[in-house]
N, CA, C and O atoms as a DFTB+ gen file, in Angstrom:
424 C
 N C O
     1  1      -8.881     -27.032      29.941
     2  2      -9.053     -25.910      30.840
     3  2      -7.708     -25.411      31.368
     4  3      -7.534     -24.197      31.478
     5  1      -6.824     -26.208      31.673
     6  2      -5.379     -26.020      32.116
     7  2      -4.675     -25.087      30.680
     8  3      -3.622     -24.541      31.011
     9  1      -4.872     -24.957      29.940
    10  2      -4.697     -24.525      28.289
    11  2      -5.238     -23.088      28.781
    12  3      -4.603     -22.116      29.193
    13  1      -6.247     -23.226      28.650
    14  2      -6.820     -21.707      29.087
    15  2      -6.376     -20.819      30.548
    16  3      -6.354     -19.588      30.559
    17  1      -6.032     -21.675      31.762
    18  2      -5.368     -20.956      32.595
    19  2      -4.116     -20.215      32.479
    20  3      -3.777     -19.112      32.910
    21  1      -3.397     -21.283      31.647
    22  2      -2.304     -20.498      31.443
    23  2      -1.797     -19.159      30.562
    24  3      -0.915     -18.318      30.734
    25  1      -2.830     -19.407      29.514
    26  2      -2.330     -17.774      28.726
    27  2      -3.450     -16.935      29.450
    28  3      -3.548     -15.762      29.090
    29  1      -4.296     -17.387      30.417
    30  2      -5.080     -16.052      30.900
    31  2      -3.696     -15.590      31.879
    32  3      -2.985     -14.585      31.854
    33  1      -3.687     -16.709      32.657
    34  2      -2.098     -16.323      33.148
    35  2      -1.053     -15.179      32.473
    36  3      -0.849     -14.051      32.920
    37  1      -0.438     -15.801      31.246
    38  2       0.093     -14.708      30.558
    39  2      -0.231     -13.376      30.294
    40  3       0.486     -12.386      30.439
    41  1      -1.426     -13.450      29.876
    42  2      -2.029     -12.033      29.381
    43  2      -1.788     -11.408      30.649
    44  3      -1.075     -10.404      30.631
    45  1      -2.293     -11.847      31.863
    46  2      -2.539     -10.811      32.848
    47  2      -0.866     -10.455      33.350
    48  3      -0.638      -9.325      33.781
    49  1       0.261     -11.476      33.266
    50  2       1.433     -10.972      33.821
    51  2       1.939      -9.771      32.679
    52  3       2.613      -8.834      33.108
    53  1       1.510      -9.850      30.896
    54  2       1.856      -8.447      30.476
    55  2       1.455      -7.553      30.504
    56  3       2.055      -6.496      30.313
    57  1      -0.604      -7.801      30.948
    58  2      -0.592      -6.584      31.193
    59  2      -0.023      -5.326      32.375
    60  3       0.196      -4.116      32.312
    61  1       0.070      -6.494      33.541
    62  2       1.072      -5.778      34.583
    63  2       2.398      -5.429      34.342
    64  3       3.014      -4.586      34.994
    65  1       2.761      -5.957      33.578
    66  2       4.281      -5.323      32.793
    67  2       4.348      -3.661      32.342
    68  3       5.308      -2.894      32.426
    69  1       2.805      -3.377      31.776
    70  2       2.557      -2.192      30.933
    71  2       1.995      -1.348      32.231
    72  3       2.589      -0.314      32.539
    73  1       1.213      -1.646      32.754
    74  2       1.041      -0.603      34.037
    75  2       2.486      -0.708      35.106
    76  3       2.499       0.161      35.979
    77  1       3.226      -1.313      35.106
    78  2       4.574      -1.004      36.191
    79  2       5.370      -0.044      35.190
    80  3       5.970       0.911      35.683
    81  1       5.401      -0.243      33.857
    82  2       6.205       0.535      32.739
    83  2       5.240       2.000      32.990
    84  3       5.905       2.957      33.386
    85  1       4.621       2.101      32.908
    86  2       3.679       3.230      32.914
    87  2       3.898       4.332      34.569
    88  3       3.312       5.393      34.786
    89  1       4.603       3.841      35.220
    90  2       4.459       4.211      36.531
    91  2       5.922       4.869      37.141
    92  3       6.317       5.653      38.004
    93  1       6.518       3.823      35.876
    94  2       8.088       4.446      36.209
    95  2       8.431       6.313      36.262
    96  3       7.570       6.969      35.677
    97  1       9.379       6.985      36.788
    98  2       9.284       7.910      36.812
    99  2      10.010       8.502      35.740
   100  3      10.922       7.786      35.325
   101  1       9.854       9.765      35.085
   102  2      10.867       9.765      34.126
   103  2      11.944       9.926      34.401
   104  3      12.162       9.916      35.612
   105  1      13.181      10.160      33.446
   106  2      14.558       9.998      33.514
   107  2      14.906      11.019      32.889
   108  3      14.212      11.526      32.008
   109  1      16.163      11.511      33.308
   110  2      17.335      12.447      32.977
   111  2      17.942      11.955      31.923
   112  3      18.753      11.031      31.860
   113  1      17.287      12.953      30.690
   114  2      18.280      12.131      29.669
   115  2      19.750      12.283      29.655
   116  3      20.349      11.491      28.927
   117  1      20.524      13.238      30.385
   118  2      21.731      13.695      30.434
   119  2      22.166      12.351      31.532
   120  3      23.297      12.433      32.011
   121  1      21.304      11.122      31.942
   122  2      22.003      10.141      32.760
   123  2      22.219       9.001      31.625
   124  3      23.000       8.083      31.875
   125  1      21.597       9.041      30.489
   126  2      22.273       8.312      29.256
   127  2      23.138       9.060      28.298
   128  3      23.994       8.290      27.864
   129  1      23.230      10.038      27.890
   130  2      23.585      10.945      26.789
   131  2      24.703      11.818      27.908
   132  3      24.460      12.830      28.565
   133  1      25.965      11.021      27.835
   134  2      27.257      11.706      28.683
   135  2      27.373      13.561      27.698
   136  3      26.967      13.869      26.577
   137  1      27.914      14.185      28.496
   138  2      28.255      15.987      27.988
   139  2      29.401      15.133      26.910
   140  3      29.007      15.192      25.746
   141  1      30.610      14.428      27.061
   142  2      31.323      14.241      25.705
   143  2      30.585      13.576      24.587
   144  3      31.016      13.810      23.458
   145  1      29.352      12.638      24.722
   146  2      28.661      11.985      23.668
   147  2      28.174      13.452      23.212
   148  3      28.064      13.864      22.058
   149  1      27.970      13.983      24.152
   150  2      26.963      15.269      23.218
   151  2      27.565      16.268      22.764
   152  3      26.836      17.051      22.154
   153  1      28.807      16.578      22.846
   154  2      29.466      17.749      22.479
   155  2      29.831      16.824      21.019
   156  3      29.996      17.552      20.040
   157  1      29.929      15.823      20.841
   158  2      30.454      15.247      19.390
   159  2      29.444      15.450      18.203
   160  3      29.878      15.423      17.051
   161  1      28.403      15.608      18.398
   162  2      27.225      16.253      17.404
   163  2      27.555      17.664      17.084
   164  3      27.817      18.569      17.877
   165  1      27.508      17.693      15.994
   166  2      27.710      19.395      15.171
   167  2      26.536      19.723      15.871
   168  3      26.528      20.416      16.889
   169  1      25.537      19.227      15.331
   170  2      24.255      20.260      15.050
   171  2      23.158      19.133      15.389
   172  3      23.408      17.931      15.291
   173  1      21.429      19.849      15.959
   174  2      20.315      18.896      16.445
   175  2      20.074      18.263      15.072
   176  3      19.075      17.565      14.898
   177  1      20.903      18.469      14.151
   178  2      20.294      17.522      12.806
   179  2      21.285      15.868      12.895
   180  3      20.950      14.711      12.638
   181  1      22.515      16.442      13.355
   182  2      23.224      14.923      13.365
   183  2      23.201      14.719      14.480
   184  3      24.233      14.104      14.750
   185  1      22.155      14.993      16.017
   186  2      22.006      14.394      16.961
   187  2      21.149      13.317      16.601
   188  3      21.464      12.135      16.740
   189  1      19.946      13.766      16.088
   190  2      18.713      13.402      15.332
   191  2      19.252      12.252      14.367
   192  3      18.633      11.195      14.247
   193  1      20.264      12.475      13.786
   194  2      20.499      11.107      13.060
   195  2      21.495       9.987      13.920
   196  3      21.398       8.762      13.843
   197  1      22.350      10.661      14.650
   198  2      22.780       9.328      15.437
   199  2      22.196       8.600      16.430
   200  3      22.785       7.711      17.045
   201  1      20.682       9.048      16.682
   202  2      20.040       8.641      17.665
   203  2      19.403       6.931      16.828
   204  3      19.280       6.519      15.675
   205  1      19.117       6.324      18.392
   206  2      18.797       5.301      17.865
   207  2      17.359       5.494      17.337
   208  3      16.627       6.370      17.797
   209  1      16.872       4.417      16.088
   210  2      15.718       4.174      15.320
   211  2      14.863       3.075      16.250
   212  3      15.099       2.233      17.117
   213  1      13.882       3.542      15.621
   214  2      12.466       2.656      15.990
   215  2      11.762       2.731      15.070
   216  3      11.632       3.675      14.291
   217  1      11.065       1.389      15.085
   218  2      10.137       0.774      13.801
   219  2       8.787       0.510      14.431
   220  3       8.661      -0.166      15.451
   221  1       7.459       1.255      13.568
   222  2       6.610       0.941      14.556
   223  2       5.581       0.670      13.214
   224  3       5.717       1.406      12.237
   225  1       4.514      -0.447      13.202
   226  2       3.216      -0.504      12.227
   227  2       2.639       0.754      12.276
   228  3       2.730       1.593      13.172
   229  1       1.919       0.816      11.024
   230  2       0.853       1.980      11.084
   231  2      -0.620       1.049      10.287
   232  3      -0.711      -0.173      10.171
   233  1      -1.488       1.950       9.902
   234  2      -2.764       1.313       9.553
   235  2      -2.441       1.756       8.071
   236  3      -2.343       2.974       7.923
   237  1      -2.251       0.937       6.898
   238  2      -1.785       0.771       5.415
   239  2      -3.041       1.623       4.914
   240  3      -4.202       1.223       4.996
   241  1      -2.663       2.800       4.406
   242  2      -3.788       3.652       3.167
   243  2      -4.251       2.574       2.213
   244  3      -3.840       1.497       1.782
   245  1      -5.604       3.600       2.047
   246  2      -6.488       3.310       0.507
   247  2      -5.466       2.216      -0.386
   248  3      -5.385       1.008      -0.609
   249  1      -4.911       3.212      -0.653
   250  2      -3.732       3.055      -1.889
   251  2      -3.083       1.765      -1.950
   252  3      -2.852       1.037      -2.916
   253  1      -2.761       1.590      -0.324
   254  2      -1.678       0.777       0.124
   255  2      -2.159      -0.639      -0.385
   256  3      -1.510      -1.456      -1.039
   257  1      -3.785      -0.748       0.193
   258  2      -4.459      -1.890      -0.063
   259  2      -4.913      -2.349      -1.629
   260  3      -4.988      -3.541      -1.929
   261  1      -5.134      -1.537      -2.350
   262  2      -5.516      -1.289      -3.614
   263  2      -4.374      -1.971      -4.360
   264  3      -4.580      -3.007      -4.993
   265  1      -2.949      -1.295      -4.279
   266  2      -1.646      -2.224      -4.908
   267  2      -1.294      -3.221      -4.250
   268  3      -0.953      -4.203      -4.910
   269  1      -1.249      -3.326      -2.572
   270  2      -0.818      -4.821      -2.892
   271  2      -1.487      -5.627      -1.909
   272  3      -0.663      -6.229      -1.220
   273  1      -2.915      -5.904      -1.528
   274  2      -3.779      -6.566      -0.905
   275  2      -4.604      -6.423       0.630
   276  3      -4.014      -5.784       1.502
   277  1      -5.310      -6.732       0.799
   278  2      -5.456      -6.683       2.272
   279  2      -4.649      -7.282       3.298
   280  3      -4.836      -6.887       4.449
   281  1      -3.947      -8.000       3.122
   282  2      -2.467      -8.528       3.956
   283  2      -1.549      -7.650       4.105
   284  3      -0.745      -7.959       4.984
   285  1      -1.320      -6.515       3.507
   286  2      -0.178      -5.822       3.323
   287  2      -0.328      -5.134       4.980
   288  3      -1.367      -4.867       5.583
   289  1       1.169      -4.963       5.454
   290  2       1.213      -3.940       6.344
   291  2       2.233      -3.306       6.574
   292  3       3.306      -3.909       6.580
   293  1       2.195      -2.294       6.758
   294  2       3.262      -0.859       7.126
   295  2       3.666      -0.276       8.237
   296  3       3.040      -0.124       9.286
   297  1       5.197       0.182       7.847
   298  2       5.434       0.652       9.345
   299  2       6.277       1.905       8.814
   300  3       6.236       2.285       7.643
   301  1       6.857       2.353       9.571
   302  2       7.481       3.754       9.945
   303  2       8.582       3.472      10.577
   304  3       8.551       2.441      11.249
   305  1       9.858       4.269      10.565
   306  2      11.106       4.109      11.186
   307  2      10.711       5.498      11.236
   308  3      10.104       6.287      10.511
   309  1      11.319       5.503      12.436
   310  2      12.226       7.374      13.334
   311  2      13.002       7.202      14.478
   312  3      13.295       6.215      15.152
   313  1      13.308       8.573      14.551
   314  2      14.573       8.325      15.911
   315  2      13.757       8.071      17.140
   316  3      12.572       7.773      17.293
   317  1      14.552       8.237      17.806
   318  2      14.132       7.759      19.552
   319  2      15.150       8.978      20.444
   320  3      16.145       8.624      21.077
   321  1      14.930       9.677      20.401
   322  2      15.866      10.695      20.671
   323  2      16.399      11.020      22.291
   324  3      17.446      11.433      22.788
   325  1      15.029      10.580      22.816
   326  2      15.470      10.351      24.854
   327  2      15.510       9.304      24.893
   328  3      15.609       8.972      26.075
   329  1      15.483       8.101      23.967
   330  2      16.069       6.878      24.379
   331  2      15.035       5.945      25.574
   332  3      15.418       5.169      26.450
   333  1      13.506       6.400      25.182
   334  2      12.489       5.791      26.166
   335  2      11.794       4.751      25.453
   336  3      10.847       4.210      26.023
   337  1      12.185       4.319      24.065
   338  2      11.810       3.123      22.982
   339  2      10.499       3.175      22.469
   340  3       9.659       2.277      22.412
   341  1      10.391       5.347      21.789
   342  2       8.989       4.944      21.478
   343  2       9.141       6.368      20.419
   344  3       9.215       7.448      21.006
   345  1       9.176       6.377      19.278
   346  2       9.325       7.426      18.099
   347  2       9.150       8.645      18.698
   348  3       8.314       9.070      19.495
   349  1      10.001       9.070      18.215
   350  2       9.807      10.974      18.259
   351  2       9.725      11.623      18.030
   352  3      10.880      12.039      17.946
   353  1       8.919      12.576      17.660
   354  2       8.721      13.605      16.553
   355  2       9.722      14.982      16.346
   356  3      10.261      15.449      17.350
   357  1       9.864      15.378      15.509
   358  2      10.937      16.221      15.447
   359  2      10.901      17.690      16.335
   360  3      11.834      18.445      16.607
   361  1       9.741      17.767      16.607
   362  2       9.626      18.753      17.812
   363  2      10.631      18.302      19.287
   364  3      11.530      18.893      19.885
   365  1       9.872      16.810      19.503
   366  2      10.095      16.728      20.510
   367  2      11.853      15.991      20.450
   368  3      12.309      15.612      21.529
   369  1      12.605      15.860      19.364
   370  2      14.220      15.827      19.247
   371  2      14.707      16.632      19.772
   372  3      15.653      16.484      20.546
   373  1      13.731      18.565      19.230
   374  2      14.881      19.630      19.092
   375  2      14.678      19.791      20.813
   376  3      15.698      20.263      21.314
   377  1      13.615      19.509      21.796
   378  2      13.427      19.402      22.774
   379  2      14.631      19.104      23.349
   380  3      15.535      19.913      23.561
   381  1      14.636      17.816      23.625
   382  2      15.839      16.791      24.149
   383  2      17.410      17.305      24.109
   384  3      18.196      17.355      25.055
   385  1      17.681      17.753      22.419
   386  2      18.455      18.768      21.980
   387  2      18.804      19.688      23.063
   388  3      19.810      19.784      23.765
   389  1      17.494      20.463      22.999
   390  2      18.000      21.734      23.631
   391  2      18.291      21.536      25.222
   392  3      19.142      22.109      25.902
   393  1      17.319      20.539      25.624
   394  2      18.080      20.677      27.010
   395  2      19.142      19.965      27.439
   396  3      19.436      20.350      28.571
   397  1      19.713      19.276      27.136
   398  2      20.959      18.403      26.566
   399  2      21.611      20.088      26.668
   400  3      21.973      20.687      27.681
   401  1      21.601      20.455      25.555
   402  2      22.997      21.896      25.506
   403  2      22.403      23.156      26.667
   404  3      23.105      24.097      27.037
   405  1      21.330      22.975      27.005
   406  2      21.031      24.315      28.853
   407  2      21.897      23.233      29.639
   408  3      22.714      23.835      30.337
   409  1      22.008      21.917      29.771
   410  2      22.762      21.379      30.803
   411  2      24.229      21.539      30.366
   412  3      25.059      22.015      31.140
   413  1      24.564      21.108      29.030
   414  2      26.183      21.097      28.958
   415  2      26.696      22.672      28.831
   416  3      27.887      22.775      29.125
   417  1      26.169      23.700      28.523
   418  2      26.773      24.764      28.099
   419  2      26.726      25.253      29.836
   420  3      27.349      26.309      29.951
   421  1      26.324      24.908      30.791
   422  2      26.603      25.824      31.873
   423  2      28.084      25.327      32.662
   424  3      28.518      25.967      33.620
């Protein structure tokens, strides 16, 4: 029973981890991403690539399972472009992008 207190224990201290993460307020990405880090990018295409990557599972296609088993699993790399540790879609890069250069160009 002492076995079982303790990872109920656990479970419940991560799930409070994910609701305090959830609560935080957002952030200024211009308080990580200095105006000289950002003036060194040509263009939102090599912002987009010097940004850091993230690797995340996905659910493996038809296909996926068919060639190489029901064990198989897949993931995805992309940027992280505000730097909040969670993929970004290329919409939301040119986003970040753009307000990144309304703050540095004034």
């Amino acid at each position: 029973m002492n076995g079982f207190n303790v990872c109920l224990g656990a479970v419940l201290m991560l799930m409070s981890v994910s609701v305090v993460a959830s609560e935080l307020p957002t952030r200024d990405i211009s308080e990580i991403i200095s105006k000289e880090e950002f003036l060194s990018y040509e263009n939102v295409a090599d912002f987009i690539e010097h940004s850091p990557k993230v690797t995340v599972f996905v659910a493996p296609e038809a296909d996926d399972i068919a060639n190489y088993g029901t064990d198989v699993m897949k993931t995805l790399t992309g940027s992280d472009c505000d730097r909040d540790g969670k993929m970004d879609s290329n919409p939301e890069c040119n986003a970040v992008f753009y307000k990144l250069w309304v703050k540095y160009q004034l």
